[in-house]
C-alpha positions in Angstrom: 230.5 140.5 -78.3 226.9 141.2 -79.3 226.3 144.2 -77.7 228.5 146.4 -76.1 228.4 149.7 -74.5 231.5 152.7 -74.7 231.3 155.9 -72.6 228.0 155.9 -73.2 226.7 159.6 -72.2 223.1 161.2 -71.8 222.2 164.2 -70.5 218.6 165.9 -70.2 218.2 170.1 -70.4 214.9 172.0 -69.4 216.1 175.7 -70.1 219.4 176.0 -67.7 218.6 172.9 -65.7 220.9 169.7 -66.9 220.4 166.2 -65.7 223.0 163.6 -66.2 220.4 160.6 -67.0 223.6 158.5 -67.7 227.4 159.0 -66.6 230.4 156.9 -68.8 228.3 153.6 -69.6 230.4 151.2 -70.3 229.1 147.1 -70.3 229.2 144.8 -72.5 226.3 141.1 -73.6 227.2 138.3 -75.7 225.0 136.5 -78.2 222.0 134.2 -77.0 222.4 135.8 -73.3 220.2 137.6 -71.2 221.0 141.0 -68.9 219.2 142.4 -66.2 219.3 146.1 -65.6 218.9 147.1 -62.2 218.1 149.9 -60.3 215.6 152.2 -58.2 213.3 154.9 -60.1 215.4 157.7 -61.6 218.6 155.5 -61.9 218.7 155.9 -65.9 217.2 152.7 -66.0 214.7 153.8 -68.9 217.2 155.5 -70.7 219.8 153.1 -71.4 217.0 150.6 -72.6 216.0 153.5 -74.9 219.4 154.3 -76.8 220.3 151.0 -77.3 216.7 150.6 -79.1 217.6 153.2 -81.0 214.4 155.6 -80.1 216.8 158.2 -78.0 220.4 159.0 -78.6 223.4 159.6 -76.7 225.4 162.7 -76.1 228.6 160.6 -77.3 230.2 157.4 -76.2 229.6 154.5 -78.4 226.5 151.1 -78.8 227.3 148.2 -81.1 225.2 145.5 -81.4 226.3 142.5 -83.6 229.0 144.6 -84.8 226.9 147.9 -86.2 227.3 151.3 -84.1 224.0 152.5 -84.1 225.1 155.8 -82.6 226.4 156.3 -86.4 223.3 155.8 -87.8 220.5 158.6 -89.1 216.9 158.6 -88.6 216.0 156.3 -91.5 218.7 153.8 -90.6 217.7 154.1 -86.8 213.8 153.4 -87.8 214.9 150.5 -90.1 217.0 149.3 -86.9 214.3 149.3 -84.7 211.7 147.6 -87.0 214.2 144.6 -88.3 216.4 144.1 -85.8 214.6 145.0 -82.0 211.5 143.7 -80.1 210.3 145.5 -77.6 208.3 144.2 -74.5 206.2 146.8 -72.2 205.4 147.2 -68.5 201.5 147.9 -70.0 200.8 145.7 -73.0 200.1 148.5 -75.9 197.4 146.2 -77.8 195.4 147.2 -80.1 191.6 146.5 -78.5 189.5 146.1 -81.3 192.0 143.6 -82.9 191.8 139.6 -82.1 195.1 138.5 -80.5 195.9 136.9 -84.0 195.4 140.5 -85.4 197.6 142.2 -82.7 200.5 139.6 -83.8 200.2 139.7 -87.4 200.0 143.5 -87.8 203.8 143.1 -86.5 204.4 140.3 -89.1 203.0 143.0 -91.9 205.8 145.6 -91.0 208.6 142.8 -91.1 210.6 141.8 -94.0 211.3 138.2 -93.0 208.3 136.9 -90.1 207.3 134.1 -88.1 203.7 132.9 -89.3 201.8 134.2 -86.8 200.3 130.2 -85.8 204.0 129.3 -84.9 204.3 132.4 -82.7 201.0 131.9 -81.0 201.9 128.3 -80.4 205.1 129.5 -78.8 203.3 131.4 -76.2 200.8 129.4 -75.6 197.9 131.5 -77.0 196.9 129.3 -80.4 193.6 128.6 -78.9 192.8 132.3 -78.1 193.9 133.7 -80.9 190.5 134.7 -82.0 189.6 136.4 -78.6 190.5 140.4 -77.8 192.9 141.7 -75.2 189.6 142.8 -73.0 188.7 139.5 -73.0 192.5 138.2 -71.5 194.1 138.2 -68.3 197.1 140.9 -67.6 199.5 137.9 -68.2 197.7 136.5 -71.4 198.0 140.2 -73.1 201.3 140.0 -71.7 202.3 137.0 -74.1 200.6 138.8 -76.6 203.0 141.3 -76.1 206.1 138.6 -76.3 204.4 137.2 -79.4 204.4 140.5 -81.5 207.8 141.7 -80.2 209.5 138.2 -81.5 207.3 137.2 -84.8 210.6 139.5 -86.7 212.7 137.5 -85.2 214.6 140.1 -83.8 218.0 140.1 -83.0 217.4 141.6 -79.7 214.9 142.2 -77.6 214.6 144.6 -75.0 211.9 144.4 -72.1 210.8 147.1 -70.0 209.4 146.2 -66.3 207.4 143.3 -68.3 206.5 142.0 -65.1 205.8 145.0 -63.7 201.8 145.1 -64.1 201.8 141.6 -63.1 200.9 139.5 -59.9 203.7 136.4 -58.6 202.2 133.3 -60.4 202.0 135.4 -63.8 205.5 137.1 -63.7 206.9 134.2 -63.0 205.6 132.3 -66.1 206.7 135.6 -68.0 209.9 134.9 -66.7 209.8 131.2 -68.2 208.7 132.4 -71.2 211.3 134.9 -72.3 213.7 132.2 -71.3 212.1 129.7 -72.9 212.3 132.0 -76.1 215.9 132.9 -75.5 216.9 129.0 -75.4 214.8 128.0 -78.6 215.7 131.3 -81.1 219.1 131.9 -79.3 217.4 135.4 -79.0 219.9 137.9 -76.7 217.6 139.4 -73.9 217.8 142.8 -72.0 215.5 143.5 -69.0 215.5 146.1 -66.9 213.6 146.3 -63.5 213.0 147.0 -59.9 212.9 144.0 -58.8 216.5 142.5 -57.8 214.9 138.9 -57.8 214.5 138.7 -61.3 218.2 139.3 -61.8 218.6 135.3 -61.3 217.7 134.4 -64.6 220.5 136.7 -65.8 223.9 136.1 -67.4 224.9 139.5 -66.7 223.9 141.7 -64.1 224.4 145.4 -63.7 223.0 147.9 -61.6 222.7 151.4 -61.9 222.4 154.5 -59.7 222.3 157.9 -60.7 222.9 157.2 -63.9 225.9 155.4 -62.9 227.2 151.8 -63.1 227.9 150.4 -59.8 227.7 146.6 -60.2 228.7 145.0 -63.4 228.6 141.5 -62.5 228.4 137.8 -64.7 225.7 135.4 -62.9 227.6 132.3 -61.8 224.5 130.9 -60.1 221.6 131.1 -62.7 218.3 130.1 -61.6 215.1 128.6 -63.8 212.3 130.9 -63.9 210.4 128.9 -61.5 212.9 129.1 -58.7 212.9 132.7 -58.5 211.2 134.2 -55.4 210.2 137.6 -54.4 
């Protein structure tokens, strides 16, 4: 299994006040597959997408992905983790403004030990003939696959995506949508989203849902839809 998930546990303190972000996680993804995280606002959603990327911890329990416990690891290990080995995809698009779209994407490839050349990536998103413009100058869904592009050129081995369709209208979440699935099929890259939005759940291998920091659906996807059949 590529990822998996054991008693995962998180809790938040401000002064005597505790809040159990998340309660005995426990799921598991395999290689090349994508999840969907579900749940409402406050369901821990944000949390489990940020100790598996390694930028918060848990309280105990334990995360392996492709085969390495990351809980074990310390702070140099965890930052070598996140820049090798995870993308990350945002609900707002975190460019740099006074870069060129090729810029934004290669100052990814500088950090990287083994990159994409920047051209390839571009291509792959269908941004090579913008690549000299700046993010001001894009739509929400172009900067979007901006986004995409910078998270993959280190081809990590998984990538993690916040709301990334969050800040975007139908027509352009739903060629997000194709996109990341697009990318998973062609770099057998392992995908984790979590959202709001049940609909997007379609695209999913594995579906789980959360409440309360709690799992309460932990489901495989018999039915998986193309991007472009999903409806909200």
């Amino acid at each position: 299994m590529f990822l998996e998930l054991t008693n995962v546990n998180k809790t938040y303190k401000t002064g005597d006040v505790s809040f159990k972000a998340l309660a005995n996680i426990n799921f598991s993804l395999e290689k090349g597959n994508i999840g969907v995280i579900l749940g409402p606002s406050g369901s821990g959603k944000s949390t489990l997408l940020n100790v598996i990327g390694g930028i918060d911890i848990t309280d105990n329990g334990a995360i392996f992905v492709d085969g390495k416990d990351i809980t074990e690891l310390n702070d140099r290990e965890l930052t070598n983790y996140r820049r090798e080995e995870v993308g990350f995809i945002f609900q707002f698009y975190n460019l740099i403004p006074n870069l060129t779209v090729y810029e934004n994407v290669e100052v990814a490839a500088n950090i990287s030990k083994n990159p994409m050349k920047v051209e390839e990536v571009l291509d792959a998103v269908g941004l090579l003939d913008l690549k000299d413009r700046f993010p001001k100058e894009l739509s929400g869904g172009q900067q979007q696959r901006v986004s995409i592009a910078r998270a993959i050129i280190k081809k990590p081995k998984l990538l993690l995506c916040d709301e990334p369709t969050g800040a975007l209208d139908y027509n352009n979440a739903i060629e997000i949508l194709k996109l990341l699935t697009d990318i998973n099929k062609k770099y057998n890259t392992t995908i984790l989203i979590i959202t709001h939005n049940t609909a997007i759940s379609g695209i999913a291998n594995r579906i789980v849902r959360l409440r309360s920091g709690e799992i309460i659906e932990n489901k495989y996807n018999d039915n998986i839809l193309p991007a472009e059949r999903v409806e909200w």
